[in-house]
N, C-alpha and C positions, 0 to 999 in steps of 0.2 A: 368289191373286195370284202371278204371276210377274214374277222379277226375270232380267234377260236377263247371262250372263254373259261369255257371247262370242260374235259375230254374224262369219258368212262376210267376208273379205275380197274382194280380187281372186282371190286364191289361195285352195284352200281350205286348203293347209300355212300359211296365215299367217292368220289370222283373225283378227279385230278387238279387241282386248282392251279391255273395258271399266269395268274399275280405276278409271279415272282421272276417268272421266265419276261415278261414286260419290262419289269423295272428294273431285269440285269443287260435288255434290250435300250432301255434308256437311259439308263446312266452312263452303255458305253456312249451313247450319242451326244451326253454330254462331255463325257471327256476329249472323245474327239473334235468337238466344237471348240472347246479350250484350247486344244492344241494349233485350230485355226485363230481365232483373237490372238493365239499366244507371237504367231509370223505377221499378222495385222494392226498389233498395237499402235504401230506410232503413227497413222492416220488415219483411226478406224470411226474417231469421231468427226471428221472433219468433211462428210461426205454424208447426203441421206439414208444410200444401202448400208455404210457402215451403220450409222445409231440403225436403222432398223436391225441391222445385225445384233446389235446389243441385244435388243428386244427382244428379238427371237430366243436369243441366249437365255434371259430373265425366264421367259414363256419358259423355256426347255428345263429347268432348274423347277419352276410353280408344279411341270405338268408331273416330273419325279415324284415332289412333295406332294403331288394327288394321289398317284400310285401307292408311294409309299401309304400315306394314311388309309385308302381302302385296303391293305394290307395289312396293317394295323389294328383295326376296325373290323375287322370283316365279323367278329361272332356280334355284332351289331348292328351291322348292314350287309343288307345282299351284294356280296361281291359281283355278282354276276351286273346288277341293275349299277352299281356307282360306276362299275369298269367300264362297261359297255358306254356309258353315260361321257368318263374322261377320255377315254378314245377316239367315239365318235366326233363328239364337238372337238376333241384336239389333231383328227385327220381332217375335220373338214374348214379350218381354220386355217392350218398349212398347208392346206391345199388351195383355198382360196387366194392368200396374200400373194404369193411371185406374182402376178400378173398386175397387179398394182404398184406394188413396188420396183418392178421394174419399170413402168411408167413414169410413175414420179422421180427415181433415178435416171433416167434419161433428159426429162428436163432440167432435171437439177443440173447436169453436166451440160446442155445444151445454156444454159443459164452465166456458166463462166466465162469470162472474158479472156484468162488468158491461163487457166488449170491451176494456177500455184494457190498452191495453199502455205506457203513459208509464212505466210503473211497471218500473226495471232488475230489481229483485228477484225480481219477479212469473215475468219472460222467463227469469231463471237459473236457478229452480227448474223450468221446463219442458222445457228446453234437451236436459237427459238423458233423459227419459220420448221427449222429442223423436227421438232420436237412437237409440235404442233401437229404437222403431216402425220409422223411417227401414231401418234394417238389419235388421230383420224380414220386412220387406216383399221387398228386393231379395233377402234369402236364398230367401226360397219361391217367386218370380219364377223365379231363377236355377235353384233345381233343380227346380222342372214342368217348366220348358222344356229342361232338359238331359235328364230322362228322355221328352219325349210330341215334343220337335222332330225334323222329317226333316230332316237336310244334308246331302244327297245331291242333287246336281247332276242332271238328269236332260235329254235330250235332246226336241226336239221340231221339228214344224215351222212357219215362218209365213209363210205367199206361198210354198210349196213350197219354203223353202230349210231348211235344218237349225240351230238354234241353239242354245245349251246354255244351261240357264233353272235359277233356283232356288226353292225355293217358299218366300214371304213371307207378312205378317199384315198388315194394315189392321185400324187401331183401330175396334170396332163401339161401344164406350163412348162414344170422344169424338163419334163421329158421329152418334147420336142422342142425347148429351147439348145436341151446338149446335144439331140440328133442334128437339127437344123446348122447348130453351130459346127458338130464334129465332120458335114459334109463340104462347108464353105472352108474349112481350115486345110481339109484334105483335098480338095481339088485347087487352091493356092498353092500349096506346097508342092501339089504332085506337074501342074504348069512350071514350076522351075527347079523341077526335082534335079535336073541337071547340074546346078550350082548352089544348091546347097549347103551340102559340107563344107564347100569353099567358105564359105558365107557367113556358118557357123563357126569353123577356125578364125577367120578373119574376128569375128564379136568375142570371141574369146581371148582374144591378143588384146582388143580393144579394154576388154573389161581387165585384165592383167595390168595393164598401161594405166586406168587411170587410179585401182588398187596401188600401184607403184605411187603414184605421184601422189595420193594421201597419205599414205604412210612413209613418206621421205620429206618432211616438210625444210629437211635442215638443203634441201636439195631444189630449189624452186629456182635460183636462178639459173640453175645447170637445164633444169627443165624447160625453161622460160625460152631459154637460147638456143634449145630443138624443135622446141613448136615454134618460133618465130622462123626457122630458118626451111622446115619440115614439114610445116602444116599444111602448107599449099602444094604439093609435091602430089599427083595423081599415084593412085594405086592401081599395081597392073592389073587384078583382077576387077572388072565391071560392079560397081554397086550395083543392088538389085533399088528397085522403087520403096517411095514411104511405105505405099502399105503391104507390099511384101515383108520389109525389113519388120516391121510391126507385128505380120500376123506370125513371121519367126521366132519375135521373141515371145510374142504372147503363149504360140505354140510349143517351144522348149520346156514352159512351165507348166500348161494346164492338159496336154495332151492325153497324159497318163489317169488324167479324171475322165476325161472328153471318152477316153476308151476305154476307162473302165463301164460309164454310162452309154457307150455302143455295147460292147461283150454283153451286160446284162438286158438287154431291150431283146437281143438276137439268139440267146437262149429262156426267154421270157419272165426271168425274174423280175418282178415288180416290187418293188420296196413301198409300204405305205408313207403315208404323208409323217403321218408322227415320227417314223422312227429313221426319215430319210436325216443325213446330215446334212440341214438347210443351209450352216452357215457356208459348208463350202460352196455349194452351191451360188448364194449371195459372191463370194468373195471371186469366183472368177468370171460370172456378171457383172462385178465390178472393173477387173481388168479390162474384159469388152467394152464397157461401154468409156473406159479410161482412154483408151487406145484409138476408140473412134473420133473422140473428142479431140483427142492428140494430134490425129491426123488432121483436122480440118483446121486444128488450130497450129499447127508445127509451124507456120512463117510467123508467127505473133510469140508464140512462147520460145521455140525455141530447147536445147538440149540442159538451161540452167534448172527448171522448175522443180518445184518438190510436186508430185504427184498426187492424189486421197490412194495409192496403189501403194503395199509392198513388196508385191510379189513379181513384176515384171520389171526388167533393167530397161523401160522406154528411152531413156537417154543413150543407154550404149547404142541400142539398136535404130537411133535419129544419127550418131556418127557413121555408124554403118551406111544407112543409105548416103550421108551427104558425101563422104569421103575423107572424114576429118577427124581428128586425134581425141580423145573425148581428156587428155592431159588437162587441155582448154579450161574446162569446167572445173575440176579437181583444183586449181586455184583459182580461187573467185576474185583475192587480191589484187590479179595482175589483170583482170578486166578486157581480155583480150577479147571477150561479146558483150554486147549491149543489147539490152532490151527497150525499144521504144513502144510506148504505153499509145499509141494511135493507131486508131485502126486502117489508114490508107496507109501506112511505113512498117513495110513486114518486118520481122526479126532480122538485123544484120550483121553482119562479120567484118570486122576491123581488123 
């Protein structure tokens, strides 16, 4: 991929500098990353893809303030040589890390016992192993790409005129991670396309019902006294399986990303690595690999846990499959589930 650095003017002593079109390219990507931390805050450190989210954040913020200063700077350095220079290392950097970091967030979530992270203590003893990784990662990023990156400005032509171009990285990780992903969710879906909407009414009554039961606190033993009598009470329509009900809800939320990144693969937009918004990215690899966790662990945790996820209702959609009132949870007082902390005694229902 090439990144164009400067394109003929009227003149060709005056040519076009295109700094500025970069750093109005980067700072939406930071705003829009904000907007993600901004739906991810309350577990985003609790989890290693979130702090590396962080990081990438920091990075996205350093790389502006590079921009910006070769834009500042430039009747004192060749813009062409420092651009090309923050570019390059900063596409082949974000193009490097997905595939690492989703490795290490995999075992990190293969590493918990039973998902909840309610627990402060739990978070503070990770925090450093956390943070450690974190910086591991950006050190071996940072110097492959300082020894194997070219930042050398190189000239070229396009429609017979001369431009001066730099050579960039487009993420092949995250691009076959949302093809790969966008073809597994749609052929799930499209196997019980049948009962679906059902499915989806159904998680939406569910989510209504346990919205009601927090926000009625002066109402809990009115409540109490319908899930005791109601809970066990089959519903006529068939629950679909865990990991149906799972990749439903994961799919309600992140589909419109999932197809936003099919539409652009299939008319061939390619977004470079710098100016992709990574953190989304990150944050619905995080639900994946929340979800799969979920799943393996759902007889041990159970519908109470706080998740490192805030973007998918995994609890409603663990009612969903079992058959059961998610009220349940919504009062934690009346203890109507338990969780047993062994690993031969799955999560049980009283």
């Amino acid at each position: 991929m090439m990144a164009v650095i400067w394109s003929p003017g009227m003149n060709e002593n005056f040519p076009h500098d295109e700094t500025l079109q970069y750093l109005f390219i980067l700072c939406s990507k930071v705003a829009l990353n904000t907007f993600v931390l901004s739906f991810w805050r309350h577990s985003i450190l609790k989890s290693l893809l979130g702090l590396c989210s962080v990081s990438m954040y920091v990075a996205d913020v350093l790389l502006v303030s590079a921009v910006t200063s070769a834009w500042l700077f430039k009747e004192h350095l060749p813009t062409s040589t420092s651009m090309c220079f923050i570019l390059a290392h900063g596409s082949a950097i974000y193009a490097l890390l997905p595939l690492p970091i989703l490795i290490a967030g995999a075992f990190d979530y293969a590493s918990y016992s039973h998902l909840d992270t309610s627990s402060s203590s739990s978070s503070r003893r990770r925090t450093p192993s956390y943070c450690i990784v974190v910086v591991l990662l950006w050190a071996i990023a940072c110097c492959y790409t300082y020894n194997y990156t070219d930042t050398q400005p190189m000239e070229t032509y396009k429609d017979n005129v001369r431009v001066l171009v730099c050579h960039v990285h487009g993420s092949t990780v995250v691009f076959q991670f949302s093809m790969h992903l966008s073809i597994a969710v749609g052929v799930i879906l499209l196997v019980y396309s049948r009962k679906t909407i059902s499915w989806i009414r159904r998680a939406n009554e569910l989510a209504e019902l346990r919205n009601t039961a927090l926000s009625s606190e002066k109402d809990q033993n009115v409540l109490y006294n319908q899930v005791g009598e109601c809970g066990s009470s089959e519903i006529q329509d068939s629950s679909p399986p865990l990991f149906v009900s799972l990749t439903l809800g994961f799919a309600l939320n992140w589909m419109p990303y999932l197809l936003m990144c099919l539409a652009c693969a299939l008319v061939g937009f390619v977004v470079p690595a710098y100016a992709s918004v990574n953190l989304l990215w990150m944050a619905c690899a995080n639900s994946v690999l929340v979800g799969i966790a979920f799943w393996f662990r759902s007889d041990r945790t159970g519908p109470l846990g706080k998740f490192p996820d805030d973007t998918c209702l995994w609890n409603i959609y663990w009612h969903l499959s079992k058959g059961t009132s998610p009220t349940v949870d919504a009062m934690l007082t009346t203890r109507l589930y338990i969780r047993v902390h062994k690993p031969t005694v799955p999560f049980q229902e009283i």
